[in-house]
BANUSE-521912 format. One record per residue (C-alpha): residue number from 0; residue in three letters; x, y, z. Coordinates in nm, 3 decimals. Layout:
N
+-----+-----+---------+---------+---------+
|   n | res |       X |       Y |       Z |
+-----+-----+---------+---------+---------+
| NUM | ALA |       X |       Y |       Z |
...
+-----+-----+---------+---------+---------+
# end
This chain:
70
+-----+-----+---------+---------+---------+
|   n | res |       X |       Y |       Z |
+-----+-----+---------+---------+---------+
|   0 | UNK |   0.196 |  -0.966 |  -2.383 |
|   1 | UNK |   0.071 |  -1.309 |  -2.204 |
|   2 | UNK |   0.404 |  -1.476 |  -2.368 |
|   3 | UNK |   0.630 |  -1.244 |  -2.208 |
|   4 | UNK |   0.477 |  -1.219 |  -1.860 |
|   5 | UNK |   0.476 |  -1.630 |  -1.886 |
|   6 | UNK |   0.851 |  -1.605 |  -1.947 |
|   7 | UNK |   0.879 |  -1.388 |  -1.656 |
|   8 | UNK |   0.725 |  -1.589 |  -1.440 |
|   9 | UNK |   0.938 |  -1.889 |  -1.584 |
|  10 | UNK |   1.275 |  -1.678 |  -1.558 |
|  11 | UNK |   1.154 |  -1.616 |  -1.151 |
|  12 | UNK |   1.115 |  -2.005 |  -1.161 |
|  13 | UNK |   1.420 |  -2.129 |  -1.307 |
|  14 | UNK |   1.621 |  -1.851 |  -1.065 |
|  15 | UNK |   1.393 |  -1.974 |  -0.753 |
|  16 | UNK |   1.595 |  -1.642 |  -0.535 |
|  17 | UNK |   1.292 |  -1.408 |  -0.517 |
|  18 | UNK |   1.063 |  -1.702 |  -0.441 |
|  19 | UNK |   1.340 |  -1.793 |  -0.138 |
|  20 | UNK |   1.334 |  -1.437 |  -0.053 |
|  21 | UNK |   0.956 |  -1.375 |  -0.029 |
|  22 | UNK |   0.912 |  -1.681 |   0.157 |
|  23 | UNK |   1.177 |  -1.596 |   0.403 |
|  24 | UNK |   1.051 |  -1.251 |   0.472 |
|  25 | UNK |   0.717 |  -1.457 |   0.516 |
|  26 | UNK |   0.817 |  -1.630 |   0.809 |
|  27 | UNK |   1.027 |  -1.395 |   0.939 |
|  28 | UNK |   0.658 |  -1.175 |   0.904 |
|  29 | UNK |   0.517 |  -1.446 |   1.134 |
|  30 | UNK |   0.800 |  -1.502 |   1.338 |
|  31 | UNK |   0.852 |  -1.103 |   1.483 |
|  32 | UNK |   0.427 |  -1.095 |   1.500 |
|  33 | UNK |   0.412 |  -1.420 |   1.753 |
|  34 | UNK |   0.718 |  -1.262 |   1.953 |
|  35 | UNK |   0.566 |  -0.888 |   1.965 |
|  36 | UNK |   0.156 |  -1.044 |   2.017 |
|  37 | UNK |   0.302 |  -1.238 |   2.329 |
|  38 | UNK |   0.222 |  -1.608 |   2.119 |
|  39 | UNK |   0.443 |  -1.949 |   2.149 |
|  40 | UNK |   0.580 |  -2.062 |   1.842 |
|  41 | UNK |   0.539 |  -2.468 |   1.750 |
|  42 | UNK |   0.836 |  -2.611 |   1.695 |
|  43 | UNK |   0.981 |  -2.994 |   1.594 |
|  44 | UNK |   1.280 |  -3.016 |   1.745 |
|  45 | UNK |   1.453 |  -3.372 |   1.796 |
|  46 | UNK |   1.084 |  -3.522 |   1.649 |
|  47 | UNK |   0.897 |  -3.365 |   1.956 |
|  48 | UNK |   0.645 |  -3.118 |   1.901 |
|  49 | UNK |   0.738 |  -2.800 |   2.130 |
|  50 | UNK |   0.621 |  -2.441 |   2.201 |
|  51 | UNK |   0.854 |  -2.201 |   2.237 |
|  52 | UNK |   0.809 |  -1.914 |   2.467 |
|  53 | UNK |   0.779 |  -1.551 |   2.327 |
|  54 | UNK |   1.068 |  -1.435 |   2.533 |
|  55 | UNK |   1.321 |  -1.735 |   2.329 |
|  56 | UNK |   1.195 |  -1.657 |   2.011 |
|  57 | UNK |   1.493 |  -1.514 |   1.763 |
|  58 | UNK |   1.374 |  -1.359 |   1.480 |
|  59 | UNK |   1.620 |  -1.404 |   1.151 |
|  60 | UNK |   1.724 |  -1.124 |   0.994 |
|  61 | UNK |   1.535 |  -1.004 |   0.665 |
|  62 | UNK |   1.606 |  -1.166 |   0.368 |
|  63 | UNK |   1.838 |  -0.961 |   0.104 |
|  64 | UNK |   1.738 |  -0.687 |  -0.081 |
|  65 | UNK |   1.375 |  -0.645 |   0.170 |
|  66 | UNK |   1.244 |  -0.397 |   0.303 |
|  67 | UNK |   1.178 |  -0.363 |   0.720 |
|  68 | UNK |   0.832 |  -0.429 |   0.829 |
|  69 | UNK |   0.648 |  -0.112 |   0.846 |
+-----+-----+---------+---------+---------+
# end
């Protein structure tokens, strides 16, 4: 039972697409809870540190295949 859940885990690996997709759905998580709470997001853009206002904050759509936040 151990061998096949390790080759599972390998298989999720070597594909790397629901890793992507979890982590995407991640942000996007704490993207859509800074906008809603009111919060800046930090930023790097052009190698400057910036906060971005709650009101310019886009949240990306959800990852394929996920659910909406509930």
């Amino acid at each position: 039972m151990a061998d096949e859940h390790r080759k599972d885990i390998e298989k999720i690996f070597e594909e790397g697409t629901p890793i992507d997709n979890a982590l995407k759905a991640a942000v996007r998580m704490a993207v859509l809870r800074h906008k809603q709470l009111g919060f800046p997001l930090v930023d790097v853009r052009d190698g400057k540190v910036v906060l971005i206002p709650p009101d310019e904050i886009v949240v990306p759509p959800p990852p394929p295949g996920s659910e909406p936040p509930g």
